[in-house]
C-alpha positions as CSV (number, residue, x, y, z in Angstrom):
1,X,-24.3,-0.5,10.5
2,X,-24.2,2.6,13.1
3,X,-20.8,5.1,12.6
4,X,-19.5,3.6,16.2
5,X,-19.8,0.2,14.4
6,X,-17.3,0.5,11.9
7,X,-14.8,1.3,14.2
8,X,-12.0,-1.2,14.4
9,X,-10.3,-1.9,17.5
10,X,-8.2,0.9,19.0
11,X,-5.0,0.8,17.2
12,X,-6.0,-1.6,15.1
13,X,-5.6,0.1,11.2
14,X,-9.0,0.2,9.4
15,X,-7.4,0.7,6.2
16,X,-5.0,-2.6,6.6
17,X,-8.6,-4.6,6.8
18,X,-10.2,-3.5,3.6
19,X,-6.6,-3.4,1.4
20,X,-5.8,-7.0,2.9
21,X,-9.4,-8.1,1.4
22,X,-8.5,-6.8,-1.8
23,X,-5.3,-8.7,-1.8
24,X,-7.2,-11.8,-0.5
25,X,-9.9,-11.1,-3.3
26,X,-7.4,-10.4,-6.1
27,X,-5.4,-14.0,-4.8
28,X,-8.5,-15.8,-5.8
29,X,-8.2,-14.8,-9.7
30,X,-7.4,-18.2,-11.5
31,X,-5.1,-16.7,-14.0
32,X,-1.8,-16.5,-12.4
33,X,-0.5,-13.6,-15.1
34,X,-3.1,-11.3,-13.8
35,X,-3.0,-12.6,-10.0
36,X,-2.0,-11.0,-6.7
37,X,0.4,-12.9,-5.3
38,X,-0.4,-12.4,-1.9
39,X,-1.9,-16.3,-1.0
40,X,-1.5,-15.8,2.3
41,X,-4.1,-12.6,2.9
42,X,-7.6,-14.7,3.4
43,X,-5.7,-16.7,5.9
44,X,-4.1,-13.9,7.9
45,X,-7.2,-11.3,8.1
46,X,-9.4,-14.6,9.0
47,X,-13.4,-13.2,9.8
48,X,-13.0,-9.7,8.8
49,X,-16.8,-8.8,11.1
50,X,-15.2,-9.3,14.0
51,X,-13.3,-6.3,13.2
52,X,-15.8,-4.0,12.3
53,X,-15.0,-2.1,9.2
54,X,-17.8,-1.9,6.8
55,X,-16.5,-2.0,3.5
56,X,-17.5,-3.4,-0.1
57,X,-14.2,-5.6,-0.2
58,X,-14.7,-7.0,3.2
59,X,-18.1,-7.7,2.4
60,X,-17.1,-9.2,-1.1
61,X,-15.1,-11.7,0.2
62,X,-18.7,-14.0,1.4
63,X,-19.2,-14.3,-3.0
64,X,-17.4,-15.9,-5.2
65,X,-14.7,-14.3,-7.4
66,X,-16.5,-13.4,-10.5
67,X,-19.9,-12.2,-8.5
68,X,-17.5,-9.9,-6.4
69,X,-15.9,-8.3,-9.6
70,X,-18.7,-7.3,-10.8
71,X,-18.7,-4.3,-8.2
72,X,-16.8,-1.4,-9.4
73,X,-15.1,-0.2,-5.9
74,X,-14.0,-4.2,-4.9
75,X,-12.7,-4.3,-8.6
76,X,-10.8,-0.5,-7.8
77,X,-9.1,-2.6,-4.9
78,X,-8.6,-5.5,-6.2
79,X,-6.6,-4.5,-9.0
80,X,-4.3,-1.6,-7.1
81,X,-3.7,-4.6,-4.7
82,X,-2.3,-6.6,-7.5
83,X,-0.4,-4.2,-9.3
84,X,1.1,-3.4,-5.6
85,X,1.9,-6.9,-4.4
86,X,3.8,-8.0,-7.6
87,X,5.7,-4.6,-7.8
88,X,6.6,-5.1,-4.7
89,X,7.7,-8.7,-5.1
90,X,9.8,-7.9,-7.8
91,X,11.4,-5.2,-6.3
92,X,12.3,-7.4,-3.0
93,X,13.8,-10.2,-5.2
94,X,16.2,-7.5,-7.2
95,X,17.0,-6.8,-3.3
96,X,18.1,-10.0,-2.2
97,X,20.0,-11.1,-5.5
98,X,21.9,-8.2,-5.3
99,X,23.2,-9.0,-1.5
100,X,20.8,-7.5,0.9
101,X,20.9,-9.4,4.1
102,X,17.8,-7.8,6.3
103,X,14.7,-6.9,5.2
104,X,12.6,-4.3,7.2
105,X,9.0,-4.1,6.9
106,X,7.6,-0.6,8.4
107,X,4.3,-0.3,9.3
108,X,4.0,-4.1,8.4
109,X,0.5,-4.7,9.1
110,X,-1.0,-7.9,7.5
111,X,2.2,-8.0,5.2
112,X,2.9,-11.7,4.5
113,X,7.1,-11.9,3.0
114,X,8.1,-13.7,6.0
115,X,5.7,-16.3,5.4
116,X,4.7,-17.0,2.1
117,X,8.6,-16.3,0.3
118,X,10.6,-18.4,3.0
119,X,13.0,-20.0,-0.1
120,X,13.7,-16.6,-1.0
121,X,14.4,-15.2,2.5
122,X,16.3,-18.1,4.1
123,X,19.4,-16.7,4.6
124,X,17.8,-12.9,5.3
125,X,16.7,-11.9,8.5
126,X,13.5,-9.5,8.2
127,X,12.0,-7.3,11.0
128,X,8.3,-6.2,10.8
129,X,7.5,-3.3,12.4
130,X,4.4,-1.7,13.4
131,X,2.2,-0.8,16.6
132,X,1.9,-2.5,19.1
133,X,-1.9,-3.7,19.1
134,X,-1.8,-4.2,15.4
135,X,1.3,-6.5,15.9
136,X,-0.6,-7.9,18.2
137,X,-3.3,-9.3,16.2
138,X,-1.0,-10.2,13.4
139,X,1.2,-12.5,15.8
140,X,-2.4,-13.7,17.0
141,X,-3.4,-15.0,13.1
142,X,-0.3,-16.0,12.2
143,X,-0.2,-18.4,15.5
144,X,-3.9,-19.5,14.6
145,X,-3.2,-19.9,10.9
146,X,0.2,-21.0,10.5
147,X,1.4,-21.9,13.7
148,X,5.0,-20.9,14.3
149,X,6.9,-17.7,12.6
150,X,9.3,-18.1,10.6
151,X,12.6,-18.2,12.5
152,X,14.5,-15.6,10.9
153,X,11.4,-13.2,11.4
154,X,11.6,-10.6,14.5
155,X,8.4,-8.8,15.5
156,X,9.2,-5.4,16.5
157,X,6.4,-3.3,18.6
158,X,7.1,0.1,18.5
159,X,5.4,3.5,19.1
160,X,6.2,5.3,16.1
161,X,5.4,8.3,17.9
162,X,7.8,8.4,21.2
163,X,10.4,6.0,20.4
164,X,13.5,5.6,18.4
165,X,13.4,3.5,15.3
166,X,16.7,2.8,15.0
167,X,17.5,2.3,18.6
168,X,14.5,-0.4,18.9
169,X,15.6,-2.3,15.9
170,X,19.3,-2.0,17.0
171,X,17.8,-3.5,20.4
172,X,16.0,-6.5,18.5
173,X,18.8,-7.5,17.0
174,X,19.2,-5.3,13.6
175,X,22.7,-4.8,12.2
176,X,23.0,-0.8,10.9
177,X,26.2,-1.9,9.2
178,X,24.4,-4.6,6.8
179,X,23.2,-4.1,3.4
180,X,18.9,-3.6,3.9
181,X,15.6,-3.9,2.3
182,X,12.7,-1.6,3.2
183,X,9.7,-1.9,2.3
184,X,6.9,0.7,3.1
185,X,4.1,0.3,1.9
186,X,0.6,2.3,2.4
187,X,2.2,4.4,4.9
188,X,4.0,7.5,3.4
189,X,0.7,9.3,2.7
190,X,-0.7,9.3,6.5
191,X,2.4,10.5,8.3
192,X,3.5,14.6,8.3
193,X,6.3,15.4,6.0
194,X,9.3,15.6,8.8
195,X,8.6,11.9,9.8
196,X,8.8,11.0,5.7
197,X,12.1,12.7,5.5
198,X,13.0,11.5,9.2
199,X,12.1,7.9,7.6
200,X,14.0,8.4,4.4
201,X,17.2,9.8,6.3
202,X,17.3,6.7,7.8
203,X,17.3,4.4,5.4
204,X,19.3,6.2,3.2
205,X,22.4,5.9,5.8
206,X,22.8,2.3,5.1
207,X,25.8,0.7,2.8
208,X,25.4,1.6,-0.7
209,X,23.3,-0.8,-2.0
210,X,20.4,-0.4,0.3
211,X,16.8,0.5,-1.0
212,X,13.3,1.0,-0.2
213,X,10.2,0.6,-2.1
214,X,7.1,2.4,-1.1
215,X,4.0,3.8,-2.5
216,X,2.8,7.4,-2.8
217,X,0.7,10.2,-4.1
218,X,1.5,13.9,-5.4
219,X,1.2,16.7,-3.1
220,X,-1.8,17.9,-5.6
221,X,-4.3,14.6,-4.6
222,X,-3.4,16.0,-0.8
223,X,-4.6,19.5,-1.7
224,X,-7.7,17.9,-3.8
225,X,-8.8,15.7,-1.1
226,X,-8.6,19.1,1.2
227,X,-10.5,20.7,-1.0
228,X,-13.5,18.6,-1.5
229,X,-16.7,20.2,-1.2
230,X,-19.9,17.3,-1.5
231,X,-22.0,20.0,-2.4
232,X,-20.5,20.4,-5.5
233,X,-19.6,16.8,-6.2
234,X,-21.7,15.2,-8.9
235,X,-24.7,13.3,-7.4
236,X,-23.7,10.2,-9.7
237,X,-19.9,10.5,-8.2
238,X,-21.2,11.5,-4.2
239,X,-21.4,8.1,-2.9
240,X,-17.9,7.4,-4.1
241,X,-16.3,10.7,-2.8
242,X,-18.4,10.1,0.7
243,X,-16.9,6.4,1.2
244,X,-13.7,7.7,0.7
245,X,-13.8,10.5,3.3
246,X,-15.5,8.4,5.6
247,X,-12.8,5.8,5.6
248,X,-9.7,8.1,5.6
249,X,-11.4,10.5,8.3
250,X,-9.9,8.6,11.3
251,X,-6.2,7.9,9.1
252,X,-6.6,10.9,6.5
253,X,-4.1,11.6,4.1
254,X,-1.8,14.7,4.9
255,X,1.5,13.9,2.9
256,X,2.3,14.1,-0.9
257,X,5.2,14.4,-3.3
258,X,6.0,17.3,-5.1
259,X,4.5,16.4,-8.6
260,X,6.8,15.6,-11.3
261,X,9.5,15.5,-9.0
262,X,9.9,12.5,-7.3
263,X,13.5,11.7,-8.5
264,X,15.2,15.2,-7.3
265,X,13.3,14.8,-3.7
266,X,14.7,11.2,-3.1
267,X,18.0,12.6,-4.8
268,X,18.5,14.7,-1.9
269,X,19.0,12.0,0.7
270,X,21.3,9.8,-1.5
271,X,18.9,7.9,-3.5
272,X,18.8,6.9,-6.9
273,X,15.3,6.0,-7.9
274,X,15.1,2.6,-10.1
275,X,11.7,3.3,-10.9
276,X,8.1,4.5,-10.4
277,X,5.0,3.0,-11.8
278,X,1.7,4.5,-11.7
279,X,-1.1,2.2,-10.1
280,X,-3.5,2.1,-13.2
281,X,-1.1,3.3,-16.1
282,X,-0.7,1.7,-19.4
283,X,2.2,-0.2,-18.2
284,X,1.3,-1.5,-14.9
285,X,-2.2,-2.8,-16.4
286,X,0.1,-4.6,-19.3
287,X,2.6,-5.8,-16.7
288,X,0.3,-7.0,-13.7
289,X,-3.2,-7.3,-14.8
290,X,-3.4,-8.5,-18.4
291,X,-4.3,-12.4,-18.4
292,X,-3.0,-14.9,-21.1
293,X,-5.6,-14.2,-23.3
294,X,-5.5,-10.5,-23.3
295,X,-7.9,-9.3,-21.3
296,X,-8.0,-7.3,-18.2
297,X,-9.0,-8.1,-15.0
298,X,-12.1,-5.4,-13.9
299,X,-12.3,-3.7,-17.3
300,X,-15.8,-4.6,-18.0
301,X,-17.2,-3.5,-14.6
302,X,-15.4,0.1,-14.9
303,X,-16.5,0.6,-18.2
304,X,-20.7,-0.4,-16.9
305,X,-19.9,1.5,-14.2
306,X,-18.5,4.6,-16.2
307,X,-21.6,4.2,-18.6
308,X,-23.9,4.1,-15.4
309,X,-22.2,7.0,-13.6
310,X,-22.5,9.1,-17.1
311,X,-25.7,8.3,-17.7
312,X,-27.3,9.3,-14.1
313,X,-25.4,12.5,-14.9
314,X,-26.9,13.0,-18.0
315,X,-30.2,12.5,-16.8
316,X,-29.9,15.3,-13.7
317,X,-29.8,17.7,-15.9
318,X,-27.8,19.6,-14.4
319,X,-24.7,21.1,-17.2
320,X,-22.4,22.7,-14.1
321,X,-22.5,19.0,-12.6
322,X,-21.4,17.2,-15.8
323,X,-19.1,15.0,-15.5
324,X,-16.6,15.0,-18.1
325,X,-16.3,11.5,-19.9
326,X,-12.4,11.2,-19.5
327,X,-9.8,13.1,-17.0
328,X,-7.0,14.3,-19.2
329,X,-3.5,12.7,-19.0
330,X,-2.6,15.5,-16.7
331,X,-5.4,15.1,-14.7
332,X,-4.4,11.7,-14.4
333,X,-1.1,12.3,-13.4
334,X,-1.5,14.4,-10.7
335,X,-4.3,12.0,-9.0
336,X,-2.2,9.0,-9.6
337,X,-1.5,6.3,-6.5
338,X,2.0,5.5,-7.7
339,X,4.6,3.1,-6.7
340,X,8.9,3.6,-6.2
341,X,11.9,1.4,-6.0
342,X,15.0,3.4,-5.1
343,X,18.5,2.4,-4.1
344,X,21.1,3.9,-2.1
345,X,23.0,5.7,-4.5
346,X,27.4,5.8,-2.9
347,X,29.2,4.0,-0.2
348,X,29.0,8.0,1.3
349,X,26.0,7.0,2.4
350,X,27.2,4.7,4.9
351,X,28.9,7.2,6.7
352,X,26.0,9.0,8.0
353,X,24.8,8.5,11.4
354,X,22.7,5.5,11.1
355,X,22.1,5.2,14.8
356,X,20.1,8.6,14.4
357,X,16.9,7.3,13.2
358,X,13.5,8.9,13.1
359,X,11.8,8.8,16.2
């Protein structure tokens, strides 16, 4: 497929296409412990070619389940899907037991709440929110697929990039005084670091009681990723490194934490963070992809795959390329794709200038 091939449709998000095949991928796994929850996905993306994004995911999901696992980067997907759908769906049922009444879906994408947790939602009203050709095509599936949105459901088009958050959702209906739900999710590493904060500011002026949950990486995988020279990347690692760059060339990653210190950062806008989870820790493997029977969804293909990727090494011969068998913990930590839940922290919050939203 030529370069201008895999270009989606203007405005359309080439990384929603491939993460909502790994959610539709990770839906077909038949043990519901290790399962992404996400039932909807297959349905909403529909025929993934017409959309031009060349991607092992997308083109995993013509196999069946257990020939598609068998490839390492559809397994890599697959599995940071899960853990992020059911941390997610967690985190938005703590929400609406403990009184939100609107849920707000930046950047919504192919994101399915509305449709697939009506019972939980039906006295919640929820606004997605997103451009205005990638609404577009969501409102097209979803009107091909499922017929009519749900009625407490308000699409909101908006051009992140000239208009007023607040003042569009305020104009569609949303209620600044009223407990609220975010969720962000694969958004906070593409944007620059004043419309993070901008974003945060926001949300953090709603009633005590409020909260977000969005994903995110440490300012070090920003300062990696700018650092990457092929040249010295391991030839059994290059193809790897090269699909990445290739994918996040046109939506490239510019934003990060500060490592380590997640909790003072969202502390400074009023937050209280509940908890972060790293996407392919201990603890989210045990808590999202460990099936009744103990084993873990994927871990045979990474470990062939590690095998094959140190044995190609090996056999370069080349020592300065080696690559080592295992990063170390810190290693690990700093190139983590990690996950938060935090809550606004004192009724102070509610004082602040909702209305003033990032625009």
């Amino acid at each position: 497929m030529s370069e201008s091939a895999t270009q989606p449709s203007q405005g359309i998000s080439r990384t929603s296409i491939y993460v909502e095949a790994g959610c539709a991928i990770g839906a077909r796994e038949p043990d519901p412990a290790a399962r992404n929850p996400d039932y909807l996905a297959e349905k909403l993306l529909g025929d993934p070619s017409k959309l031009d994004v060349d991607h092992p995911a997308v083109r995993a999901l013509s196999l069946g389940y257990d020939e598609a696992m068998k490839d390492v980067e559809v397994v890599n997907i697959v599995r940071a899907m899960t853990v992020r759908a059911r941390f997610i769906d967690e985190a938005l049922e703590r929400a609406i037991a403990g009184g939100a009444m609107q849920v707000v879906i930046l950047g919504a994408g192919f994101d399915s709440h509305a449709y697939r947790c009506q019972e939980l939602l039906a006295d919640t009203r929820v606004f997605e929110v997103d451009r205005p050709a990638m609404q577009a095509l969501k409102k097209q599936r979803v009107s091909e697929v499922l017929g009519a949105p749900p009625v407490n459901l308000t699409y909101v088009a908006i051009d992140f990039q000239h208009e007023d958050l607040a003042g569009v959702l305020t104009w569609h209906g949303y209620d600044p005084a009223q407990q609220t739900f975010f969720i962000l999710e694969g958004v906070t590493m593409y944007l620059p670091e004043e419309a993070v904060r901008g974003t945060l500011q926001f949300v953090a002026a709603h009633p005590a009681g409020s909260g977000i949950v969005f994903d995110f990486v440490y300012r070090a995988m920003i300062d990696m990723i700018a650092r990457i020279d092929l040249a010295t990347v391991p030839e059994a690692a290059k193809p790897f490194v090269e699909r990445f760059l290739k994918l996040t060339r046109d939506e490239p990653w510019i934003f990060g934490l500060p490592v380590g210190r997640e909790r003072e950062f969202l502390n400074d806008f009023g937050f209280e963070l509940r908890e972060t989870l790293t996407v392919g820790g201990e603890e989210s493997l045990k808590r999202y992809l460990t099936r009744a029977d103990g084993t873990e969804i994927g871990a045979q293909t990474i470990a062939e795959a590690m095998a094959r990727m140190s044995a190609r090494t090996r056999a370069a011969g080349s020592e300065g390329a080696q690559l080592p068998p295992e990063r170390t913990p810190e290693q690990q930590r700093l190139m983590a794709y990690q996950l938060a839940e935090a809550v606004v922290a004192s009724s102070s919050a509610a004082e602040r200038d909702v209305s003033s939203g990032p625009s």
